[in-house]
KEFI-338232 format. One record per residue (C-alpha): residue in one letter; y, x, z. Coordinates in steps of 0.02 Angstrom, whole numbers, padded with zeros to 5 digits, always signed. Layout:
REM KEFI-338232
aYXZ/...
***
This chain:
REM KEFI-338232
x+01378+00263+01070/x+01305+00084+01040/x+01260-00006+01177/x+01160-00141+01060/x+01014-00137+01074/x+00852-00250+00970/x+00691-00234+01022/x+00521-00371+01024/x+00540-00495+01180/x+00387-00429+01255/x+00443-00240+01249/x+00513-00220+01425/x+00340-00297+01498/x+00222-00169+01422/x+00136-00038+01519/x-00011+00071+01481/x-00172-00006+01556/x-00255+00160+01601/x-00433+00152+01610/x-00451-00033+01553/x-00394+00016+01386/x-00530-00037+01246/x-00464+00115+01124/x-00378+00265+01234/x-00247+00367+01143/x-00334+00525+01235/x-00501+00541+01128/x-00490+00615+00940/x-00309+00575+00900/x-00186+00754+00878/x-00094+00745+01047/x+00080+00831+00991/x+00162+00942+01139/x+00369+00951+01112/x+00452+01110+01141/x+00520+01071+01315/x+00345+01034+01388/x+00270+01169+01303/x+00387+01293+01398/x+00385+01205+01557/x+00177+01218+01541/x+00194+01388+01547/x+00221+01387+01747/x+00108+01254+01775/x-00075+01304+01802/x-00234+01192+01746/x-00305+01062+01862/x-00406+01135+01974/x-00598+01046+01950/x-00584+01045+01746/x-00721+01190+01759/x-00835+01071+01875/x-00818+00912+01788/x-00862+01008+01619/x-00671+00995+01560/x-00628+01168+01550/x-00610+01206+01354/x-00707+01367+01289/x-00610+01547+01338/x-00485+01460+01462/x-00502+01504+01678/x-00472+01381+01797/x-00317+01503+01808/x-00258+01456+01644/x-00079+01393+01627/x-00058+01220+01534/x+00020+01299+01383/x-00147+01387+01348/x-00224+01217+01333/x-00097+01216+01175/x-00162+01219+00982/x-00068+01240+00819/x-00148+01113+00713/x-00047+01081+00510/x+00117+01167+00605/x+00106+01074+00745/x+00070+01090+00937/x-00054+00993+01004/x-00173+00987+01159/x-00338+01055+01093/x-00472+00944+01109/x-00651+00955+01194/x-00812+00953+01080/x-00819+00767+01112/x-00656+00767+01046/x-00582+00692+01220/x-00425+00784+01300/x-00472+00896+01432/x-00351+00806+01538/x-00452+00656+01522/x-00517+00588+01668/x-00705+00489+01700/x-00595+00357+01738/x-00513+00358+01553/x-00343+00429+01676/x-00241+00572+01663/x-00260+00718+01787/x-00113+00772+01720/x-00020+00607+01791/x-00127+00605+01945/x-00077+00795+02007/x+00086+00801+01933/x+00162+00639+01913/x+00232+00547+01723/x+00364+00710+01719/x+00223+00827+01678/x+00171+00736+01524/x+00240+00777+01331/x+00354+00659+01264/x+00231+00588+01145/x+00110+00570+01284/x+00262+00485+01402/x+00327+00388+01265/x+00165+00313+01166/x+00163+00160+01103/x+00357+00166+01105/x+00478+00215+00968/x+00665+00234+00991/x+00780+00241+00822/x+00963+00257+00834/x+01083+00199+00728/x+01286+00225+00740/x+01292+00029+00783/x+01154+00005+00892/x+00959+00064+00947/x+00803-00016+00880/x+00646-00009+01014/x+00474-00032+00952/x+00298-00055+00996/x+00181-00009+00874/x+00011-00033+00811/x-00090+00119+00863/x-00112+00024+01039/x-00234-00109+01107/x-00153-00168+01200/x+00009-00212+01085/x-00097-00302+00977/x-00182-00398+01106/x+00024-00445+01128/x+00020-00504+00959/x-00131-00609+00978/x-00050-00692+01100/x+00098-00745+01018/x+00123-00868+00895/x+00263-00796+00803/x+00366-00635+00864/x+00527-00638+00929/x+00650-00483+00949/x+00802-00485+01055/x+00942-00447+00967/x+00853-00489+00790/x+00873-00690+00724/x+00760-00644+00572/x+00669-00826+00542/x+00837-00891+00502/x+00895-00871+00342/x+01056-00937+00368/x+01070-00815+00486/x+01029-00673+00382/x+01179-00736+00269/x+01299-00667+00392/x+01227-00512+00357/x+01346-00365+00327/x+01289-00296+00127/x+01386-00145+00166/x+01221-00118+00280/x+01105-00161+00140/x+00958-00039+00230/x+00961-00161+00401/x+00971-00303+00279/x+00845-00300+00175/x+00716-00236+00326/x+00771-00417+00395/x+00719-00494+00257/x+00565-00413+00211/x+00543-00482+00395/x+00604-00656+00351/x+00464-00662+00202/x+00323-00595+00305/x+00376-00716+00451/x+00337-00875+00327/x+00208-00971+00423/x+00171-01098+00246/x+00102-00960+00140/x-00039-00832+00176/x+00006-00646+00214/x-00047-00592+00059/x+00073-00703-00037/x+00196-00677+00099/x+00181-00478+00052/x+00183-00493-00143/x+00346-00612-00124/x+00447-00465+00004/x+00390-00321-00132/x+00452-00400-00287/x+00617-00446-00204/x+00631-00265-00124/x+00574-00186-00310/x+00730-00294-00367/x+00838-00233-00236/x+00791-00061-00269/x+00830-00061-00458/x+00978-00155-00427/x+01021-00028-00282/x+01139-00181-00201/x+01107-00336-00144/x+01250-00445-00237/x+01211-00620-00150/x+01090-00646-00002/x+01056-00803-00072/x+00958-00740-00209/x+00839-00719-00088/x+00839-00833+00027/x+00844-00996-00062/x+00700-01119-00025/x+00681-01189-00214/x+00700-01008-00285/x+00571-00931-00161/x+00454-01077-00171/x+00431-01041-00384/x+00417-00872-00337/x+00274-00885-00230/x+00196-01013-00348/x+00212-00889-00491/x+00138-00765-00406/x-00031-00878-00361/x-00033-00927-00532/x-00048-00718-00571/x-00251-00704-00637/x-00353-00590-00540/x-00519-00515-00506/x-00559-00492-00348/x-00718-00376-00381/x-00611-00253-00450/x-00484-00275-00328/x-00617-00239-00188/x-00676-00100-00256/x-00508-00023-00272/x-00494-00052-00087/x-00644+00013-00048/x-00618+00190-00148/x-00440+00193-00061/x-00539+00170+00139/x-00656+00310+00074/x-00484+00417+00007/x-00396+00381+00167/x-00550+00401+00307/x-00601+00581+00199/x-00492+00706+00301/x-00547+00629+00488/x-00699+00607+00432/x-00715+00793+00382/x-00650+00859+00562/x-00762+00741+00649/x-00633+00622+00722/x-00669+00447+00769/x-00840+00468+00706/x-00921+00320+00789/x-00841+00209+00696/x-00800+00307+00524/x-00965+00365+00500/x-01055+00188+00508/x-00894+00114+00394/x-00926+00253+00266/x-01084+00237+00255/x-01075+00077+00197/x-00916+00105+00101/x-01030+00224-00009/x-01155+00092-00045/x-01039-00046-00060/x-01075-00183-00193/x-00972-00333-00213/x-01046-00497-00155/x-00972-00672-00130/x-00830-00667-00012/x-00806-00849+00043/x-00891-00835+00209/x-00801-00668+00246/x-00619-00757+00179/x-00657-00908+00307/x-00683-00802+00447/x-00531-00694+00406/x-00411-00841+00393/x-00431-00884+00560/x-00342-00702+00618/x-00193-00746+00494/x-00073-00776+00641/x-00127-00599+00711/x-00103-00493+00534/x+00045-00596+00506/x+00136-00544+00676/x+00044-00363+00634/x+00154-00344+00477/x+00323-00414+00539/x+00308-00285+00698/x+00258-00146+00553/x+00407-00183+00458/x+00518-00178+00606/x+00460-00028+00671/x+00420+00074+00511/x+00536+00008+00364/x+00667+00071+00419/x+00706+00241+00516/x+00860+00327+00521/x+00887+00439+00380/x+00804+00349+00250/x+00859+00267+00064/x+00797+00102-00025/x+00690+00215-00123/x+00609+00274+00055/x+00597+00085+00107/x+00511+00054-00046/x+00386+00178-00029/x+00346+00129+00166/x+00316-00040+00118/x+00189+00024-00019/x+00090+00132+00114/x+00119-00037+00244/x+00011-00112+00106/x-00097+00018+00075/x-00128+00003+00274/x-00166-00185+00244/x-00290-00184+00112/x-00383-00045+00215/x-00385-00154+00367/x-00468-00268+00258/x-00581-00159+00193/x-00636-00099+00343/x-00669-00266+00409/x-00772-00342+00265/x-00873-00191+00300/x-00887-00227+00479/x-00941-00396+00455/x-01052-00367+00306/x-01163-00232+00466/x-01174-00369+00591/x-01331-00434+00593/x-01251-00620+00623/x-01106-00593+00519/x-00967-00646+00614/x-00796-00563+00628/x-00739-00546+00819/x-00566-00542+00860/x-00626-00344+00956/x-00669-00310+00789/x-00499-00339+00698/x-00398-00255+00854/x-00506-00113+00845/x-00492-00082+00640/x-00323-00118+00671/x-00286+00021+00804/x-00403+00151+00692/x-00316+00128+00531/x-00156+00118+00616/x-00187+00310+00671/x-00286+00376+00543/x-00112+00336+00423/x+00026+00355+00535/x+00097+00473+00416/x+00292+00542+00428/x+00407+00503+00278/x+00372+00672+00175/x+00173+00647+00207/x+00179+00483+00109/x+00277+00524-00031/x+00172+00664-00071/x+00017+00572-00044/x+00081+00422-00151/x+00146+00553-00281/x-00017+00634-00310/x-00122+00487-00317/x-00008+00382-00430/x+00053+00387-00602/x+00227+00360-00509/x+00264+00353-00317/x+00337+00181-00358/x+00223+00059-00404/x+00250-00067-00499/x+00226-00262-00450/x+00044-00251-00544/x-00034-00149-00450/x+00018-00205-00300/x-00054-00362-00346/x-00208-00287-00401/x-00244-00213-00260/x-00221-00370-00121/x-00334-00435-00234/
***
């Protein structure tokens, strides 16, 4: 077994913030229970003051063992939710009973674990933070750039030394290295990385790192891409058809209603209007969406298991993420009275699209193959749909 291990600088420093937390992971999000906690629920009975505090789901005692707290929900177990779509577990003070009676041990390893992710690979074990969390992207706000330990992915020299025998880890890294690029805007930034990943997929090798990494090469590249004509009327409409497409399903089961129902509403009745003010106000989170998409590649892009075909599809839903964050905050700022775009605002759309797509591998491919001519784009519409 490996003993190397990457991970962001800041990963050993997180902790959950408990009740402080601006977004809790406890309230309308499917709570999955693993198989070891679901039989060691079974001896465990329910907190006892659930039934007092009005936390006592419908046809349970105060009796009930924690396993009968337990839903199957699309072939998985989850904690079934309260009407107010809050986990019965939930304290006033936004903290777990669960944690308070019991201690961490009681809690399911998604529940233990969140916003952590541990993949292992026969040479070493990638940790990540991802974006369903507040307080992770309050992390990134912080941070001018991210660093991982481990992980030199600014440098393209570095990324020279690269084995191509591990052409999966390698092009991840560089999809980093072009999202990383602090001179061009993240749009650009995410054209350039799909275009040289399409190539590396069709290719299915990656003859000479340079290819990708040289400045002059690159810099046409990105100019050729910015020369590309565009309309960004249809573009936002295609967004905003793909936030309704997306939002339908929680919006149908009543999840995270106070902030879908507003969004669709005006999602329904959206008409394009100059987009200057909006762009202005947006460029001054680049840094944040920037360090947003480098963490999302890290974390996402690669999992063990998957193919350059797989990569190529994650990056497509990665974008299809992006251009609904967008979306969703054009039609946040077009409902504030004084149209202005707080930073609360893009954490928050952040965190909600972040869970209302975290999708596994198998999800995505069949959502991309049914709403897509293929499940591969090509660079067009990719372009089309940044805008």
């Amino acid at each position: 077994m490996s003993t190397i291990e990457i991970k962001p600088d800041y990963y050993d420093d997180f902790h959950c913030i408990g009740g402080e937390c601006s977004f809790t992971c406890c309230q309308e999000w499917k709570i999955s229970v693993d198989r070891q906690t679901k039989k060691k629920w079974r001896s465990v009975t329910a907190p006892g003051d659930l039934k007092q505090n009005g936390r006592l789901p419908s046809g349970l005692s105060e009796h009930s063992s924690l396993s009968q707290f337990i839903k199957k929900v699309d072939d998985t177990d989850v904690i079934g939710l309260l009407p107010d779509m809050k986990c019965p577990f939930l304290d006033c003070d936004h903290l777990c009973r669960l944690v308070k009676e019991h201690g961490e041990e009681m809690l399911s390893v998604t529940c233990h674990e969140f916003p952590r992710e541990n993949h292992a690979f026969p040479d070493r074990t990638e940790k990540a933070l991802v974006s369903c969390c507040p307080e992770i992207v309050d992390r990134w706000n912080e941070k001018e750039t991210l660093n991982f330990t481990g992980l030199d992915y600014k440098d393209g020299e570095a990324l020279k030394c690269g084995s191509v025998n591990d052409i999966l880890k390698l092009t991840r890294d560089l999809m980093m290295f072009h999202l990383s690029d602090e001179s061009s805007d993240n749009r650009t930034n995410l054209l350039t990385a799909f275009f040289i990943l399409l190539d590396i997929y069709n290719k299915d090798s990656i003859d000479d790192i340079k290819d990708y990494t040289d400045p002059e090469s690159i810099i046409k590249l990105k100019k050729s891409i910015k020369k590309l004509e565009r309309n960004e009327e249809d573009s936002m409409n295609e967004r905003n058809e793909l936030f309704l497409d997306i939002t339908e399903n929680y919006s149908s089961e009543g999840r995270y209603t106070g902030f879908l129902k507003p969004l669709r509403e005006a999602s329904l009745s959206f008409l394009y209007d100059n987009t200057d003010k909006f762009n202005e106000l947006l460029s001054t989170y680049e840094k944040l969406l920037r360090n947003y998409l480098v963490s999302e590649t890290f974390s996402n892009l690669l999992i063990p298991g998957m193919d350059l075909r797989d990569m190529v599809l994650q990056f497509e839903w990665m974008m299809m993420e992006y251009a609904s964050i967008l979306q969703a905050l054009y039609l946040t700022w077009t409902m504030t009275p004084d149209h202005k775009l707080t930073y609360e605002s893009v954490r928050d759309m952040i965190v909600l699209i972040s869970r209302l797509t975290g999708y596994d591998a198998s999800d995505i491919e069949e959502y991309l193959t049914n709403s897509f001519e293929s499940p591969v784009w090509d660079f067009g519409y990719a372009d089309f749909l940044l805008g």
